[in-house]
C-alpha positions as CSV (number, residue, x, y, z in Angstrom):
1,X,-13.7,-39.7,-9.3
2,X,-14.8,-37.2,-11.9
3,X,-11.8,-35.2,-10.8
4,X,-9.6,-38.2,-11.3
5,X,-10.5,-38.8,-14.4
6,X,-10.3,-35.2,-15.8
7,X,-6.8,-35.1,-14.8
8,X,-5.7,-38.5,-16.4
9,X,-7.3,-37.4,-20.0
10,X,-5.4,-34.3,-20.2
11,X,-2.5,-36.1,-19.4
12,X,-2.6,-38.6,-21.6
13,X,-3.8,-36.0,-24.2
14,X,-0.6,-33.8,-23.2
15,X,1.0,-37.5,-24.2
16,X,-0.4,-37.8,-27.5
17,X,0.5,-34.6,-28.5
18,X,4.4,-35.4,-27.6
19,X,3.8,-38.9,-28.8
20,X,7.7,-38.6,-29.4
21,X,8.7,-38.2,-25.8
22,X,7.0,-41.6,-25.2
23,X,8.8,-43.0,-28.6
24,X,11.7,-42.3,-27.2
25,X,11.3,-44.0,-23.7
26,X,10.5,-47.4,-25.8
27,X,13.0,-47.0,-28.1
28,X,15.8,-46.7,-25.0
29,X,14.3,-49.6,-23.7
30,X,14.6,-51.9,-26.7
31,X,18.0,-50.8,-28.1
32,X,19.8,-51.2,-24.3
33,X,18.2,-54.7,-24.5
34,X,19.3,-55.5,-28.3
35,X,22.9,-54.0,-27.6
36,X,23.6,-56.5,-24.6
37,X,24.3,-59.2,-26.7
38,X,26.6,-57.3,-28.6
39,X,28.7,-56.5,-25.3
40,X,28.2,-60.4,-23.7
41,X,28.2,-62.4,-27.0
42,X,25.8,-64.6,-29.0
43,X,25.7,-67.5,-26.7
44,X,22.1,-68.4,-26.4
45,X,22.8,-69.9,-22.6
46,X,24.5,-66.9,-21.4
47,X,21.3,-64.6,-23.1
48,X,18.9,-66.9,-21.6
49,X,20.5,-67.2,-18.5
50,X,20.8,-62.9,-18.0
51,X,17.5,-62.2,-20.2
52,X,14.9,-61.4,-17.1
53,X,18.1,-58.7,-15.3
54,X,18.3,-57.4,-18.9
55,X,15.0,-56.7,-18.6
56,X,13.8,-55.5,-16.2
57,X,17.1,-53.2,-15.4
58,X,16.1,-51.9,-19.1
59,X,12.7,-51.5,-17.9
60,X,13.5,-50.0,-14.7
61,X,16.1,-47.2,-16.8
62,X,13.4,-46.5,-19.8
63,X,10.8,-45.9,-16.7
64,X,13.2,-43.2,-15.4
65,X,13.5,-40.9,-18.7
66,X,10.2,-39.8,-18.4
67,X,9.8,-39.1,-14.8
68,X,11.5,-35.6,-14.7
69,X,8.5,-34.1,-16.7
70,X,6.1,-36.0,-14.9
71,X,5.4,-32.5,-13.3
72,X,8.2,-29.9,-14.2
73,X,6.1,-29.1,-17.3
74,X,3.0,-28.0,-15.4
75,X,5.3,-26.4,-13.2
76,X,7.1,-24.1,-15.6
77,X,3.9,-22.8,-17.2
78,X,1.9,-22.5,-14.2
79,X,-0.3,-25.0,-14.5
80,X,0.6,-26.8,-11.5
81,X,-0.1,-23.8,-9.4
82,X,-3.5,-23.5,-11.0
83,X,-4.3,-27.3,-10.9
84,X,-3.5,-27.2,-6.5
85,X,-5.7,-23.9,-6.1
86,X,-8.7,-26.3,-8.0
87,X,-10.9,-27.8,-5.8
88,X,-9.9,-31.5,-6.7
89,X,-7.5,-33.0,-4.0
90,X,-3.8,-32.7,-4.7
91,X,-3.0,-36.1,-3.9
92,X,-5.9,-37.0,-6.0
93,X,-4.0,-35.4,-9.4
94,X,-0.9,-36.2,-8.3
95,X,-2.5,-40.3,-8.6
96,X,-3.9,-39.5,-11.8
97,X,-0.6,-38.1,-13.3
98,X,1.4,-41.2,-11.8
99,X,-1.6,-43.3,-13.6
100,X,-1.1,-41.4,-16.9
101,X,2.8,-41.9,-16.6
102,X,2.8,-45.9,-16.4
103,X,-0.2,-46.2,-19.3
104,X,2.3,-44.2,-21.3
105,X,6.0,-45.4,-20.2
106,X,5.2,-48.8,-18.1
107,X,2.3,-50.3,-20.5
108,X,4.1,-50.1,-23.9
109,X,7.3,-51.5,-21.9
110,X,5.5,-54.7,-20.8
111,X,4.0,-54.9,-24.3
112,X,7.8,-54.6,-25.7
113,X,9.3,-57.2,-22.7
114,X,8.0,-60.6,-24.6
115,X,9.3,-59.5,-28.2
116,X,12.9,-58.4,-26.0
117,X,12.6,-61.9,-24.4
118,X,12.5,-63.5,-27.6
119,X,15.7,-62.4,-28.8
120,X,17.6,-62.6,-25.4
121,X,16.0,-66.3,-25.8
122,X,14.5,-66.7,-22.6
123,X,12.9,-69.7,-21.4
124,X,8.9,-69.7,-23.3
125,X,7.6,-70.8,-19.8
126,X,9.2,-67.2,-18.1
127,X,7.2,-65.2,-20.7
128,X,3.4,-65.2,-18.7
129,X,5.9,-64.5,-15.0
130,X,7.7,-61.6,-17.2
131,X,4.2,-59.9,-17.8
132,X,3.1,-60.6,-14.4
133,X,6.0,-59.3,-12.6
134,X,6.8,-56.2,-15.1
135,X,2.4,-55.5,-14.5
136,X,2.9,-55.6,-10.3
137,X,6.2,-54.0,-10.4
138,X,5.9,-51.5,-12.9
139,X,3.2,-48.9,-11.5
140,X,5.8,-49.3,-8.3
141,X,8.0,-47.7,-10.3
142,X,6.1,-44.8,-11.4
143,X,4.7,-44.3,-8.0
144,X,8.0,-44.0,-6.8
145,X,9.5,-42.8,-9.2
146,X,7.0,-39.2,-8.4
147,X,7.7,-38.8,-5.3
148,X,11.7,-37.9,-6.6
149,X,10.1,-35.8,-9.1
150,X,8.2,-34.0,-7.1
151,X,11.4,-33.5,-4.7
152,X,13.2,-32.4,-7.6
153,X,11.0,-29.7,-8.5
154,X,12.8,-26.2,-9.6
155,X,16.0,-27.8,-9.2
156,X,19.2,-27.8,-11.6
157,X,20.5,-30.9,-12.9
158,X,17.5,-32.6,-11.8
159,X,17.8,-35.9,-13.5
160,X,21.2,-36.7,-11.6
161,X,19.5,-35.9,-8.2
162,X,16.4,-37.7,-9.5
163,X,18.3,-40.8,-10.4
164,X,20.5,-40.6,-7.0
165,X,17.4,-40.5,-4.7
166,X,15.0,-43.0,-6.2
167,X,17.1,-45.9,-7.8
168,X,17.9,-47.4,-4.3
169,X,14.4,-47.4,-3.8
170,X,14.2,-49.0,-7.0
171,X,16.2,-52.0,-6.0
172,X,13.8,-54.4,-4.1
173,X,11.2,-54.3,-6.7
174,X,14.2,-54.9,-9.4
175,X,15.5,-58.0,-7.1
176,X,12.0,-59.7,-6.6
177,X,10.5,-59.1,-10.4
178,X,14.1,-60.6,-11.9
179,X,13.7,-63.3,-9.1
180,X,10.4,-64.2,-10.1
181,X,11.0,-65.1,-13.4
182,X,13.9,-67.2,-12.7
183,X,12.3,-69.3,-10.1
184,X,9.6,-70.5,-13.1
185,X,12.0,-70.8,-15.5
186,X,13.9,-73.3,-12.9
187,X,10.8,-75.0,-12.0
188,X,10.6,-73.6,-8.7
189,X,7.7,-71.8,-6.9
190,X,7.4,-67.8,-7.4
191,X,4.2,-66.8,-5.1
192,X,6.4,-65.6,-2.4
193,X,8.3,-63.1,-5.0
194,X,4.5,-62.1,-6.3
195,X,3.4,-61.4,-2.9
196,X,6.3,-59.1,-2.4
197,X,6.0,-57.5,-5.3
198,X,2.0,-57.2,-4.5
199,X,2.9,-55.8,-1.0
200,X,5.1,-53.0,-2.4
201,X,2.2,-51.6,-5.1
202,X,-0.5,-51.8,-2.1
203,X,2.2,-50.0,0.2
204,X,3.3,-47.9,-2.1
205,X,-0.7,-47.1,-3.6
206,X,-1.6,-44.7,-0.4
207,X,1.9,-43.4,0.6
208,X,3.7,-42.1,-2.6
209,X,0.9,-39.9,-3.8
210,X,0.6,-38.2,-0.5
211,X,4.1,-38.0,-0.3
212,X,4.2,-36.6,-4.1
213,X,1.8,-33.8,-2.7
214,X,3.7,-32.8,0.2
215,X,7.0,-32.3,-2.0
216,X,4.9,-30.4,-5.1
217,X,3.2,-27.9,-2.1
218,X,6.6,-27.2,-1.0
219,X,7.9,-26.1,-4.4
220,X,5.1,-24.3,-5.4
221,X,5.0,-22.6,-1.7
């Protein structure tokens, strides 16, 4: 655990210190929001009816911006090579650096969604389901998300190859958090979408750090 947690505050130190990177990953996300109803129109039925895809497919491409460094930095200096030589668990940092990517990317995007849903003027009673579903699916994404990134490692042109082999993985959690939402905003139950959502975070928990390790030893090896 102590490991764990050494790893996670020099990440998020590393984040403070390029508190831009992060601005920029917010920023994305609320200006591809605010332009869609420039390209669909002011009609508050259409924005309200679109606002949780809007979302959540923001979400889902402001998530992505960040994932490329999530260890190519560590690789290029070395550190990455030094930090799987220490006696802490690979899988174990690899957890913690996934952890340190959604409190930087995914946390300020769920604190960002409500304001969004505001202007795209979303149902009030879809605002607590928006939270719920962008806090389960989220740290999906990230988790995910690292396992490209770690496949991607020493690569050229990463971010095409990283987009190409994790957003069709990206696509179930998309289709159950927008799905969520809508069925409270029509009145209609959502526990089934929350399960899913629940049952890919508790899948995904064990399998993408391991699988994150596996692709970081092969391009350090």
């Amino acid at each position: 655990m102590s490991g764990f947690m050494s790893i996670l505050k020099r990440d998020l130190h590393l984040a403070i210190r390029q508190g831009m990177d992060n601005m920029m990953v917010v920023m994305f996300f609320v200006l591809a929001v605010v332009l869609f109803p420039f390209g669909v129109g002011p009609e508050p039925n259409i924005l309200a009816r679109i606002a949780a895809g809007v979302i959540w497919v923001a979400a889902l491409l402001a998530s992505m911006l960040s994932l490329e460094r999530l260890f190519q930095t560590d690789y290029e200096d070395g550190s990455l090579e030094l930090l799987t030589l220490s006696p802490i668990a690979l899988e174990v940092i690899v957890l913690a650096k996934i952890t340190a990517h959604w409190l930087t990317t995914g946390l300020p995007l769920i604190v960002a969604a409500p304001l969004l849903a505001v202007l795209l003027n979303m149902n009030t009673e879809g605002f607590p389901m928006l939270i719920l579903a962008l806090v389960l699916g989220t740290p999906s994404l990230s988790l995910i998300g690292a396992v490209g990134a770690a496949l991607i490692l020493g690569s050229r042109r990463g971010g095409v190859l990283l987009a190409l082999l994790i957003l069709p993985l990206y696509i179930p959690v998309l289709i159950f958090g927008v799905s969520a939402v809508d069925a409270v905003i029509g009145g209609f139950e959502s526990k089934a979408q929350l399960l899913i959502l629940s049952a890919f975070l508790m899948g995904a928990l064990p399998l993408c750090p391991w699988a994150a390790a596996a692709g970081v030893r092969q391009a350090i090896e």
